[in-house]
BAFI-3210 file (N, C-alpha, C; in Angstrom, 3 decimals, decimal comma, padded with zeros to 6 digits):
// residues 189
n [1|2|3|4|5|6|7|8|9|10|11|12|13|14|15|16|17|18|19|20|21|22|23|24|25|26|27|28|29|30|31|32|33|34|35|36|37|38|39|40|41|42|43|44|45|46|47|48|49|50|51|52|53|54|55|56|57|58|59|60|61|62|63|64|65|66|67|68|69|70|71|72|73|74|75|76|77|78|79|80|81|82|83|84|85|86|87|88|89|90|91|92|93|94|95|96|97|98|99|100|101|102|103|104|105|106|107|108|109|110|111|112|113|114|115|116|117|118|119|120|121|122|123|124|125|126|127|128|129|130|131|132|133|134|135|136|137|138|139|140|141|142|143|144|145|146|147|148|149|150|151|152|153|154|155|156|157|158|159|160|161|162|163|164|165|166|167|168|169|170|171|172|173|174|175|176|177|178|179|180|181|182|183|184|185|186|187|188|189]
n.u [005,855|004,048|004,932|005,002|006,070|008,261|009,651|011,916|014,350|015,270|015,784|014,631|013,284|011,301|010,218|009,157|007,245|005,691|004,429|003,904|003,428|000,983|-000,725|-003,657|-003,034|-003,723|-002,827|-002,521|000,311|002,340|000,937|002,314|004,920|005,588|004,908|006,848|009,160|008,934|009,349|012,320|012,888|013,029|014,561|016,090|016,674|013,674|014,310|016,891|016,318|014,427|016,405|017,736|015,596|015,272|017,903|016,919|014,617|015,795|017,280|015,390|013,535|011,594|010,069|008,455|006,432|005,604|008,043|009,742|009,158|010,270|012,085|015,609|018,395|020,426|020,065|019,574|021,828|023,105|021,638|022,664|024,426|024,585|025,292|023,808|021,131|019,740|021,533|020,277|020,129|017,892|015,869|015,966|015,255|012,239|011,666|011,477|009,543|006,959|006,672|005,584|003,635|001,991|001,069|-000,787|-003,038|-005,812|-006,320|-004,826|-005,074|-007,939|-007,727|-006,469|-007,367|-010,102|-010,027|-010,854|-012,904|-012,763|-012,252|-010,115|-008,618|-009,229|-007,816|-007,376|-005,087|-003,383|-000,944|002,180|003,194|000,462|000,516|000,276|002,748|002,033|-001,566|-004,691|-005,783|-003,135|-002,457|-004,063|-004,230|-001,200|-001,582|-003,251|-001,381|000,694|-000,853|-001,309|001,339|003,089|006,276|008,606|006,490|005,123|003,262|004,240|005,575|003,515|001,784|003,321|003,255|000,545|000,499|002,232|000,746|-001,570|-003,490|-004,268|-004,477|-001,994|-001,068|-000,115|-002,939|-002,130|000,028|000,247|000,056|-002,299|-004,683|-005,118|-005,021|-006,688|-009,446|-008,610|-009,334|-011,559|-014,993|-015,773|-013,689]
n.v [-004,102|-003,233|-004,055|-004,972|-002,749|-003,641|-005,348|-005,015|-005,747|-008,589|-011,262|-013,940|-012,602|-011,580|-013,957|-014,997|-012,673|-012,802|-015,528|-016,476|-015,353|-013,925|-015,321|-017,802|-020,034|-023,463|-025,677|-026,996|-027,921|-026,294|-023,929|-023,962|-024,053|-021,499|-019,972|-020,869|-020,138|-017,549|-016,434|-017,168|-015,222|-012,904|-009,892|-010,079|-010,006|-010,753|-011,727|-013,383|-015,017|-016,724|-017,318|-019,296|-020,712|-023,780|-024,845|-024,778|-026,696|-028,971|-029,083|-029,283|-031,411|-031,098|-029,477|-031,158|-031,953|-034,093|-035,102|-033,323|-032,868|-034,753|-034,072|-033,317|-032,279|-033,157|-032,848|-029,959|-029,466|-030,286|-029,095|-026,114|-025,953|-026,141|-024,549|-024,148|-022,737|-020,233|-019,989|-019,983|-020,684|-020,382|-020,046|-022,364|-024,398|-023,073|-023,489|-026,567|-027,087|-025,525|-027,272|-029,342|-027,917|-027,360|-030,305|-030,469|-029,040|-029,994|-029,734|-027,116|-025,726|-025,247|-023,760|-021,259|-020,211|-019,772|-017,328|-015,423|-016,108|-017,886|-016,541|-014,685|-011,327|-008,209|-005,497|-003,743|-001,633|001,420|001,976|001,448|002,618|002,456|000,154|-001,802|-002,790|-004,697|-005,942|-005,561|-007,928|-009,351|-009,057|-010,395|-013,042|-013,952|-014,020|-016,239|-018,303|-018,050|-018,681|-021,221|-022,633|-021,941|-020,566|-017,139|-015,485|-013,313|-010,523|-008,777|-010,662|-012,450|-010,843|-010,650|-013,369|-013,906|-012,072|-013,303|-016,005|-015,614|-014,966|-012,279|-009,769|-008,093|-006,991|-003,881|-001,820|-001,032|-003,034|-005,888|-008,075|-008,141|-007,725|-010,676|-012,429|-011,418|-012,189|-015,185|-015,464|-015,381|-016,547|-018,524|-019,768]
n.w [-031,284|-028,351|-025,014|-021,484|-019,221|-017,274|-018,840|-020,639|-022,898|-022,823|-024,011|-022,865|-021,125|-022,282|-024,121|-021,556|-020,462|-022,612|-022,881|-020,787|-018,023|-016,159|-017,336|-016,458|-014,109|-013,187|-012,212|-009,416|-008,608|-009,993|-009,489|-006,565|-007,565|-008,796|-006,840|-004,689|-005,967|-006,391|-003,797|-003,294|-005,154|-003,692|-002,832|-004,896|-008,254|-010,851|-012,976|-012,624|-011,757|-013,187|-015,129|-013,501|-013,590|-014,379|-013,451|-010,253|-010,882|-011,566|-009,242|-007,033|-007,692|-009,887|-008,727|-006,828|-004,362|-002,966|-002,498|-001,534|000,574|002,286|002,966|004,622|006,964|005,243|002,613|002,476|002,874|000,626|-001,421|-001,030|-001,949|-004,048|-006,991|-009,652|-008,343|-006,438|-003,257|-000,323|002,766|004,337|002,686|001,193|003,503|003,749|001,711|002,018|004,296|003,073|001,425|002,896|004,146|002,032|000,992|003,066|002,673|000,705|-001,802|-003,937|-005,438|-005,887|-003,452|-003,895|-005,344|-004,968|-003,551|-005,340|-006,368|-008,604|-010,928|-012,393|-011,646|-013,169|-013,431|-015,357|-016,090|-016,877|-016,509|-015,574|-013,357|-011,880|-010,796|-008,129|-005,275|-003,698|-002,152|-000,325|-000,367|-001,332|001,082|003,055|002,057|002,148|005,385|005,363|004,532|005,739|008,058|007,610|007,226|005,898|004,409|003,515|002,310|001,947|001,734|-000,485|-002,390|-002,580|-004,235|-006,475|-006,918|-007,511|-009,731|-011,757|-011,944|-013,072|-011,221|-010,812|-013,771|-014,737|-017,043|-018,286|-020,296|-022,897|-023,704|-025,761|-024,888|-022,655|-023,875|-024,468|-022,611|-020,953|-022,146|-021,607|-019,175|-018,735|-017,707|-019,605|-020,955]
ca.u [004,978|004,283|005,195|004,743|007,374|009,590|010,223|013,400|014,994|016,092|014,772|014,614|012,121|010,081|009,200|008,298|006,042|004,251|003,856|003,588|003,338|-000,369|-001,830|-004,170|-002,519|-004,783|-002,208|-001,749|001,938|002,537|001,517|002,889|006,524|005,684|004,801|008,687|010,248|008,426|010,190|013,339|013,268|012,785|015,844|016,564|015,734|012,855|015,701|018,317|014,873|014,274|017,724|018,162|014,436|015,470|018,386|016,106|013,702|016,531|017,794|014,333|013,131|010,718|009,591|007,178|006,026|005,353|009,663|010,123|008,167|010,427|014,000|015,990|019,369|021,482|019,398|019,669|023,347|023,279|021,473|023,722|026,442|024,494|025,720|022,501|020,109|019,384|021,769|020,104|019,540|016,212|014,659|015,899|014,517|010,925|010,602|011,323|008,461|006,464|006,332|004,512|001,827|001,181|000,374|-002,024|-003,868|-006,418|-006,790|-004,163|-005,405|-009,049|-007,522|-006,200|-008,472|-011,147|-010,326|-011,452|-014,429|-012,300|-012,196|-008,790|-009,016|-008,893|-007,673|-007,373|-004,020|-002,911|000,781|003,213|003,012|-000,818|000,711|000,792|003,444|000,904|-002,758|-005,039|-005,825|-002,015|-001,941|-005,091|-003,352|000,035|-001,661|-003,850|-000,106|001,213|-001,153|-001,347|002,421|004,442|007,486|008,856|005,561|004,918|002,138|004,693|006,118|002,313|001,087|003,702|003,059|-001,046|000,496|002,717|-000,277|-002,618|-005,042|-004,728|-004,131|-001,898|-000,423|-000,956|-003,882|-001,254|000,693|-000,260|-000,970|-003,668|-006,551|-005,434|-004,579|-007,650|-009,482|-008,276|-009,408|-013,523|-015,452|-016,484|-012,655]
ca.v [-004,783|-002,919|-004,911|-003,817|-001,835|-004,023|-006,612|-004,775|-006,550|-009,904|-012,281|-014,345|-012,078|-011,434|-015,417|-015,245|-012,381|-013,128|-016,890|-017,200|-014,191|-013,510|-016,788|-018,065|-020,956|-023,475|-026,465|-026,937|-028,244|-025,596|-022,512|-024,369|-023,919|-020,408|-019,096|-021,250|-019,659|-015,905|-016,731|-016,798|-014,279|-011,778|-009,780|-010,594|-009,780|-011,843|-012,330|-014,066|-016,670|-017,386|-017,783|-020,290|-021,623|-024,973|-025,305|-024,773|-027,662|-030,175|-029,640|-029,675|-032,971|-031,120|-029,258|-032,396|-031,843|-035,130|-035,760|-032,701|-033,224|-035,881|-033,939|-032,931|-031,679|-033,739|-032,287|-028,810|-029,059|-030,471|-027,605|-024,924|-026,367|-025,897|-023,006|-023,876|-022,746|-019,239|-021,200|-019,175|-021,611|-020,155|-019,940|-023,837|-024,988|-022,970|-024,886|-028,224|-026,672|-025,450|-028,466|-030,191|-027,310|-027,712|-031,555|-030,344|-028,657|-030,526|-028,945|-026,083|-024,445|-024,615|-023,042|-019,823|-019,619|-018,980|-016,036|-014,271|-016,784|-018,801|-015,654|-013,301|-009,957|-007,723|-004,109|-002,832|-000,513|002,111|002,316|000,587|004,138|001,991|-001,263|-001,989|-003,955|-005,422|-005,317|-006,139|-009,052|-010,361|-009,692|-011,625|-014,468|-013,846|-014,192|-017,575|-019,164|-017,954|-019,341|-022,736|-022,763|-021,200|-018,925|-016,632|-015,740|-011,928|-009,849|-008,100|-011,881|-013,130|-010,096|-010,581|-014,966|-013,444|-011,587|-014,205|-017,455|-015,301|-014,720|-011,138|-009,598|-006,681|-006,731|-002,948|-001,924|-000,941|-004,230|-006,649|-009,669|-007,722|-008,641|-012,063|-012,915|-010,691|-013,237|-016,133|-015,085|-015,061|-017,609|-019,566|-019,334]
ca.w [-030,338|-027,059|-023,879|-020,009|-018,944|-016,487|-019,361|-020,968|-024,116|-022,798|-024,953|-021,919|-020,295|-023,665|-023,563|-020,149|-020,547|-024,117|-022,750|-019,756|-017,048|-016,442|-017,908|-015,842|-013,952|-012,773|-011,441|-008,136|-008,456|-011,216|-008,184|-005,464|-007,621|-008,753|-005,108|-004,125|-006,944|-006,065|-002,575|-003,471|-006,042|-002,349|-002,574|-006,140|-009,962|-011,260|-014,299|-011,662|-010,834|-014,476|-015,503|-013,035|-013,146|-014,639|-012,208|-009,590|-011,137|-011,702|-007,973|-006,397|-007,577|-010,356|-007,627|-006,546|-002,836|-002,018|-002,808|-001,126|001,714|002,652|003,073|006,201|006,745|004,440|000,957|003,107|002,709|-000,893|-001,800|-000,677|-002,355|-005,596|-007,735|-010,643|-007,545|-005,031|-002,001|000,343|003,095|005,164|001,315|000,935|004,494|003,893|000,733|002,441|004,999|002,666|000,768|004,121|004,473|000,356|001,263|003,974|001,515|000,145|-003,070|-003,720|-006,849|-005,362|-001,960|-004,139|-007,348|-004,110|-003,202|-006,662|-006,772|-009,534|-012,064|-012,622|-011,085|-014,385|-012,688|-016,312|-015,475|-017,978|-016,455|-014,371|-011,854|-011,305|-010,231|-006,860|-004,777|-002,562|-002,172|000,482|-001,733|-001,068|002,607|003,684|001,107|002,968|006,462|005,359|003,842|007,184|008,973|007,559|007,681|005,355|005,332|002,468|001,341|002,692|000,847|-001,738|-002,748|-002,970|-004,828|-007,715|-007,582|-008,104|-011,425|-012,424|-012,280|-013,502|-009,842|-011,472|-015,030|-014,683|-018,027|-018,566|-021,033|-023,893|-023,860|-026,961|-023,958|-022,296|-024,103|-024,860|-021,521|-020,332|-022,482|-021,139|-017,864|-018,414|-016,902|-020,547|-021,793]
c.u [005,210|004,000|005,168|005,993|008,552|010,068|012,010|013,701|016,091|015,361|014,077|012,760|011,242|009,265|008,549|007,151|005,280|003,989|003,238|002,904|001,954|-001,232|-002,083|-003,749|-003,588|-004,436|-001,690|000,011|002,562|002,395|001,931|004,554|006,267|005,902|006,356|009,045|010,385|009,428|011,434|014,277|013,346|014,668|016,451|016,145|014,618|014,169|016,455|017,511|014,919|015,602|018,094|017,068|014,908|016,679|017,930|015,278|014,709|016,924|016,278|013,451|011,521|009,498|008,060|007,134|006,440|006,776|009,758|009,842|009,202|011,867|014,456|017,516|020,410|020,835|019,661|020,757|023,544|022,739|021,714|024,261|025,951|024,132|024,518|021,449|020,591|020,299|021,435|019,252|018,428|015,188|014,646|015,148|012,994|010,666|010,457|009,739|007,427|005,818|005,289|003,261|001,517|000,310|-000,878|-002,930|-004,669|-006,506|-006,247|-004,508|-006,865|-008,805|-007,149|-007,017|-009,717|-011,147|-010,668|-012,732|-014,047|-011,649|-010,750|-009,122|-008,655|-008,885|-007,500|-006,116|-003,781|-001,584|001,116|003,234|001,727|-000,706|001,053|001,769|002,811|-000,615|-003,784|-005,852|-004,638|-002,015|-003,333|-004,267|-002,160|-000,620|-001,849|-002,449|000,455|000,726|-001,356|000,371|003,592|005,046|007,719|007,315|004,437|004,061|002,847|005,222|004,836|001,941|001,937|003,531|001,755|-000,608|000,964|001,443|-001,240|-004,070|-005,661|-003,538|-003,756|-000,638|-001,083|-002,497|-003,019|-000,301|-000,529|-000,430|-001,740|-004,811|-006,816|-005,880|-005,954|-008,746|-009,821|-008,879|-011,354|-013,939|-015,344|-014,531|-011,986]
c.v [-004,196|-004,400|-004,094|-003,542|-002,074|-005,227|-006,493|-005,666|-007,659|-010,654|-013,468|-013,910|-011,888|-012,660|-015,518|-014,214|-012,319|-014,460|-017,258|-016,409|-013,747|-014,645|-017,048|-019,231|-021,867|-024,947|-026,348|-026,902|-026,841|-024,337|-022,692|-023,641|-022,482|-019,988|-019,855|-020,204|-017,574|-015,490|-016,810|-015,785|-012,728|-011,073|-009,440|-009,997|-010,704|-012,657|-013,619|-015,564|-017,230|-018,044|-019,238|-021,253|-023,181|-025,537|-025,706|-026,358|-029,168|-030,258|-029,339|-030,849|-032,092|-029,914|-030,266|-032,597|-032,538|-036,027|-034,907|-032,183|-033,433|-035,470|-033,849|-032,489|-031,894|-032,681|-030,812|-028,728|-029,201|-029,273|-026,106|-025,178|-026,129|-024,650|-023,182|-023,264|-021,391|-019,928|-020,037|-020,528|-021,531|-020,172|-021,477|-024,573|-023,836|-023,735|-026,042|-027,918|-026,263|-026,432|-029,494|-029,320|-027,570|-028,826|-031,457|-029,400|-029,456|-030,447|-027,358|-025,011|-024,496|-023,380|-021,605|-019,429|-019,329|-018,079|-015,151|-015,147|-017,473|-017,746|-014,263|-012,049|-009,220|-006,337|-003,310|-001,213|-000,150|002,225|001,862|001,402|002,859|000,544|-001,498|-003,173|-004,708|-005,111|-005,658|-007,099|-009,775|-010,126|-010,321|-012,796|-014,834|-014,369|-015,561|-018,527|-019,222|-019,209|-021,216|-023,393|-022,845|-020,510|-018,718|-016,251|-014,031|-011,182|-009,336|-009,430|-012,405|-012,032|-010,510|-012,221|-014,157|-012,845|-012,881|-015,597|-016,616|-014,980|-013,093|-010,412|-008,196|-006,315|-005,197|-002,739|-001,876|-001,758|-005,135|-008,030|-009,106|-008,012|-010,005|-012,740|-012,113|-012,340|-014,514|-016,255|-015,371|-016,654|-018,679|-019,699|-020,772]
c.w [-028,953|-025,994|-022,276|-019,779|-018,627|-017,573|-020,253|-022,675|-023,895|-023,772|-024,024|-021,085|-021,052|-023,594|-022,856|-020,393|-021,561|-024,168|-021,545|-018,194|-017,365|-017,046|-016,499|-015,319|-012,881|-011,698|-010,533|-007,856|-009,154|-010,098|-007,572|-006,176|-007,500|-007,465|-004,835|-005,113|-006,806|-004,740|-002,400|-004,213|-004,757|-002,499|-003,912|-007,496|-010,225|-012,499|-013,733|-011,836|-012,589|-015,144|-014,987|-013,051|-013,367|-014,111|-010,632|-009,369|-010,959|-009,797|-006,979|-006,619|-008,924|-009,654|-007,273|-004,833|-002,324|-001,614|-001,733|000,377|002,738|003,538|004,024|005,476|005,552|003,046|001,654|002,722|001,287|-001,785|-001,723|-001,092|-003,958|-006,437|-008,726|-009,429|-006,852|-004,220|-000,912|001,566|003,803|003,757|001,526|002,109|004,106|002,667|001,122|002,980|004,479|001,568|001,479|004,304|003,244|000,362|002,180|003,507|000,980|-001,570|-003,661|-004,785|-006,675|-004,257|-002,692|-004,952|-006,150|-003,485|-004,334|-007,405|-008,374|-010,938|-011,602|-012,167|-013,116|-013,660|-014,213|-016,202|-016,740|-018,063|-015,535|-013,101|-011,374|-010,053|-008,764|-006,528|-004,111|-002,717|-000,822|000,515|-001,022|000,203|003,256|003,051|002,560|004,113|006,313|005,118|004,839|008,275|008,806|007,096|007,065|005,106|003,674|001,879|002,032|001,393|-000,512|-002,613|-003,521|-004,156|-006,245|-007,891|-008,436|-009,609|-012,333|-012,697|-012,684|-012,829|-010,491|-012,984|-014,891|-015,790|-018,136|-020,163|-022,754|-024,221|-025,074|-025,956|-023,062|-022,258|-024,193|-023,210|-020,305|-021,187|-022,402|-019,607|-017,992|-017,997|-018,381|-021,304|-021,879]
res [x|x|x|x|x|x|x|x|x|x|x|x|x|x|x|x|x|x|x|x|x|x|x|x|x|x|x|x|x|x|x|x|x|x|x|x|x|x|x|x|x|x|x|x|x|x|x|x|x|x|x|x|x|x|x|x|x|x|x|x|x|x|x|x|x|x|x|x|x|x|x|x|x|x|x|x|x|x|x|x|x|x|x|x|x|x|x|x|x|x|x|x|x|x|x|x|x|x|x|x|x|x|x|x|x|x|x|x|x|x|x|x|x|x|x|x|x|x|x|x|x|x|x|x|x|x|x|x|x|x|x|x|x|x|x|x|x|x|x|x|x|x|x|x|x|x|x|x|x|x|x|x|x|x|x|x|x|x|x|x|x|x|x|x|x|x|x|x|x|x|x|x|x|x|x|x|x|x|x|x|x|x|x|x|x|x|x|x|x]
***
């Protein structure tokens, strides 16, 4: 079974990308974590982020905004102290912060699924050489996240959330989740 290139032989990372990586994600709460979780992965392996994803979840409250909204210094400190989690504390204060622009969002999985007019970009790539780190796709994104007031979230960060929720399908063409996940992506799907 071919797989895209950066997935390696974790079994770990196999799950993630024949379940989940590139599905079309269509819950607000559900991109809100991704894009946190993309944000701390800056620096990092995607591996390190998954490994810990469900440490992550248990010490962010689920990642549920409207909890996370709420925090200040004390949860700032509790979350540095926790070895299941990134303790990187400017990642942990933009999620508190980013948790307050998410709420001022009306509608967070309308606000991104409109920049591709609701439908998956399908770039159809033959090889990982094709894949860009950024596009000018993720830095308009990046600026609008900026500008409505959140941090960690720089065009090369956004461009790989857009692969991961599925904004775009850049499973290469020779990967066996391609077509499904291509697919999944059409307007009637």
């Amino acid at each position: 079974m071919e797989r895209c290139g950066w997935v390696g032989d974790d079994p770990l990372y196999e799950a993630y990308h024949d379940t989940e990586w590139g599905v079309p994600q269509r819950d607000s709460r559900m991109l809100w974590e991704m894009l946190m979780l993309e944000g701390f992965q800056a620096g990092l392996s995607w591996i390190t982020i998954l490994r810990k994803r469900e440490g992550f979840r248990a010490a962010f409250q689920g990642f549920l905004p409207e909890i996370i909204a709420k925090w200040g210094a004390d949860d700032v400190e509790r979350l540095v102290a926790d070895p299941g989690i990134v303790r990187h504390r400017g990642k942990i204060e933009a999620t508190i912060g980013n948790a307050r622009a998410y709420l001022a969002i009306e509608d967070f999985s309308a606000w991104c699924w409109a920049y591709v007019e609701g439908v998956p970009l399908q770039p159809d790539r033959a090889s990982l050489a094709e894949v860009p780190a950024k596009t000018p796709l993720s830095e308009q994104i990046s600026k609008d996240l900026k500008r409505a007031g959140f941090k960690f979230c720089g065009p090369t960060i956004v461009y790989a959330w857009m692969q991961a929720v599925g904004i775009v399908n850049d499973h290469v063409v020779g990967c066996h989740r391609h077509g499904p996940v291509k697919a999944l992506g059409q307007p009637d799907a």
